[in-house]
C-alpha positions in Angstrom: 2.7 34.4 -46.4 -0.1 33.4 -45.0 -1.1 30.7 -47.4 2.4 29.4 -47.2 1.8 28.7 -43.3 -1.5 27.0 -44.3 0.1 24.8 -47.1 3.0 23.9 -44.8 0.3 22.8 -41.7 -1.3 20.9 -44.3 1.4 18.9 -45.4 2.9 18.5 -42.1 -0.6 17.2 -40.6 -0.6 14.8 -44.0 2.5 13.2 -43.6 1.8 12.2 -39.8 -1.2 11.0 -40.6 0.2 8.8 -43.7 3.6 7.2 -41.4 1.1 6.6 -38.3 -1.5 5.0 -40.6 1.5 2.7 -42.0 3.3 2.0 -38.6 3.7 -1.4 -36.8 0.6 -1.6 -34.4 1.5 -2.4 -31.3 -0.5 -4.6 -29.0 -0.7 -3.2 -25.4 -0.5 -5.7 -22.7 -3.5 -7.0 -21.1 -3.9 -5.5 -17.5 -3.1 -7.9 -14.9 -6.9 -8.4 -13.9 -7.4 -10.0 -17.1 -5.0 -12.6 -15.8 -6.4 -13.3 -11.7 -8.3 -16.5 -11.6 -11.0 -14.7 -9.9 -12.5 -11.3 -9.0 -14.2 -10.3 -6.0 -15.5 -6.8 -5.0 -16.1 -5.6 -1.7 -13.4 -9.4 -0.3 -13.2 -9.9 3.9 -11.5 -12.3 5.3 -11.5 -12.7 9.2 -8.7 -14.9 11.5 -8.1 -15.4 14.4 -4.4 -16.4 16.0 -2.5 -16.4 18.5 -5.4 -14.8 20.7 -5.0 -11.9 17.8 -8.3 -11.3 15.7 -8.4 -9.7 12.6 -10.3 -8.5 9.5 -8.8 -7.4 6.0 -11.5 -6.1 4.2 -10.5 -4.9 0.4 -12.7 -2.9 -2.5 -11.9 -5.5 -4.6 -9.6 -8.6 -4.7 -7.8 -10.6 -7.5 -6.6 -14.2 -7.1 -3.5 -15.4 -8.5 -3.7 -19.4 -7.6 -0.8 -20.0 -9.3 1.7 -17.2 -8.0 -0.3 -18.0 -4.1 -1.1 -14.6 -4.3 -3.9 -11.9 -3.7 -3.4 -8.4 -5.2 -5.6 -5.7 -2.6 -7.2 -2.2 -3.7 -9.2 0.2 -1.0 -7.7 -2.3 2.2 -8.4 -1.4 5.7 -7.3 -3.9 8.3 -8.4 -4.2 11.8 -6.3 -5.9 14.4 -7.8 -6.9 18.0 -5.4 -7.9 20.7 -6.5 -8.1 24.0 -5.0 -4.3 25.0 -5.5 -2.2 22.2 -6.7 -2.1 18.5 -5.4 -1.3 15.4 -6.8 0.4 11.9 -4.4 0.0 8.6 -5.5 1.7 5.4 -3.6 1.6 2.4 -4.7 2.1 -1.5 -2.6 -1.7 -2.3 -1.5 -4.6 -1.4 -0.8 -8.2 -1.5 -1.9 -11.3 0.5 0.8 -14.3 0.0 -1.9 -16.9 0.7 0.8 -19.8 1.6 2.2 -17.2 5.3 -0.5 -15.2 5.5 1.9 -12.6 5.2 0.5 -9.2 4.3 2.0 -6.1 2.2 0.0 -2.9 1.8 1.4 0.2 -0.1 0.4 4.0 -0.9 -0.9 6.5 2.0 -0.7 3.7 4.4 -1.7 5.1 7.7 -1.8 2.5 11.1 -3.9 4.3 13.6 -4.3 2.6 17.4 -6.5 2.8 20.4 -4.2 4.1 22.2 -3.5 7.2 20.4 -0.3 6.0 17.8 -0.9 7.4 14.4 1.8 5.9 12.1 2.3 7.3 8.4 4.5 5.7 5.2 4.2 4.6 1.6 5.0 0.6 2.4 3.7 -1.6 5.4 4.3 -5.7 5.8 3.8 -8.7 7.9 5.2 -11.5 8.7 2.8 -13.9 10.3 5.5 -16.6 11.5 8.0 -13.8 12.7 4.8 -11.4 14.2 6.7 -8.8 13.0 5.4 -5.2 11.6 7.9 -3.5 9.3 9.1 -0.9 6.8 12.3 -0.3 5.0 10.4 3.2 3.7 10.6 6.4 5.7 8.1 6.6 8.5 6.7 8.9 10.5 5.4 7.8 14.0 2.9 10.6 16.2 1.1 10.2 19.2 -0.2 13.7 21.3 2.8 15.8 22.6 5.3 13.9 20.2 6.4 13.4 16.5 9.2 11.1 15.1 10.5 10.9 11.7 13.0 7.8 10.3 13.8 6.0 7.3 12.4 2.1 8.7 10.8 0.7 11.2 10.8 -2.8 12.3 8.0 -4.0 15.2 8.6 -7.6 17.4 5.0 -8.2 18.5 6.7 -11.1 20.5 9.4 -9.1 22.2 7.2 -6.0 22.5 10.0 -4.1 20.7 9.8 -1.1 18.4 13.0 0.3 16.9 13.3 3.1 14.4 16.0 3.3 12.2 18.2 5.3 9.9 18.4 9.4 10.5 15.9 10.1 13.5 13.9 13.2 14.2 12.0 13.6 16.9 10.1 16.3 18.3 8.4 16.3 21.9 5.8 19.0 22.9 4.8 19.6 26.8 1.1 17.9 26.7 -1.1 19.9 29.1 -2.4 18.7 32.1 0.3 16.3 32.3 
């Protein structure tokens, strides 16, 4: 009995190794950072508009002249206005170099001076518009309060902040106020 097992492994290991060996090879695609016209570890970039300073700084960066695009790893961005500040990590991202538009994705988290701690998977700007926004679910905390929705759109212009879709919010009494 035994030996039969034994045979029967045998023969079933020899036979995979025999239609593997005589299988099409397939040739993987080339990562897309064999494809950037250039690579730069540890990138910054600094501008200033509108009276609004800020600094992108990225782990590493890859170029895409042709599609006017930067891809992002390990981003943090800090944003000075002349009230508060603003942090925003994310593991990716893109910078469209032609609007200086921005998209950062995975654990992004937008913390402020002021106290805001924002949390979601997908984060852009629009330079032209000055508008922040998500069409992920967000969730938006600041001490005494927590609210949860499915998108967020910010109008640095108008000053406005509306969360969309299903809204949960939860308010706590703060103390000493």
């Amino acid at each position: 009995m035994v030996l039969v097992v034994v045979v029967a492994f045998v023969t079933l290991v020899t036979v995979t190794l025999i239609v593997r060996s005589r299988a099409g090879r397939v040739e993987r695609a080339r990562p897309a950072i064999d494809k950037a016209d250039l690579r730069i570890k540890e990138a910054e970039l600094e501008e200033v508009s509108g009276g609004v300073r800020w600094r992108l700084r990225a782990d590493q960066a890859l170029v895409f002249q042709e599609e006017g695009r930067t891809a992002l790893r390990g981003i943090s961005v800090k944003v000075f206005d002349r009230d508060r500040t603003w942090t925003i990590t994310g593991d990716e991202g893109d910078l469209y170099q032609r609007t200086s538009n921005v998209e950062i994705r995975q654990n992004v988290v937008l913390t402020s001076s002021d106290g805001v701690r924002l949390e979601t998977s997908v984060l852009r700007w629009q330079g032209a518009e000055k508008r922040l926004w998500t069409d992920a679910p967000v969730r938006m905390s600041r001490e005494g309060g927590v609210a949860d929705g499915t998108a967020l759109d910010v109008r640095m212009n108008d000053e406005t902040t509306t969360m969309q879709g299903r809204v949960h919010a939860t308010f706590t009494k703060v103390r000493g106020r």
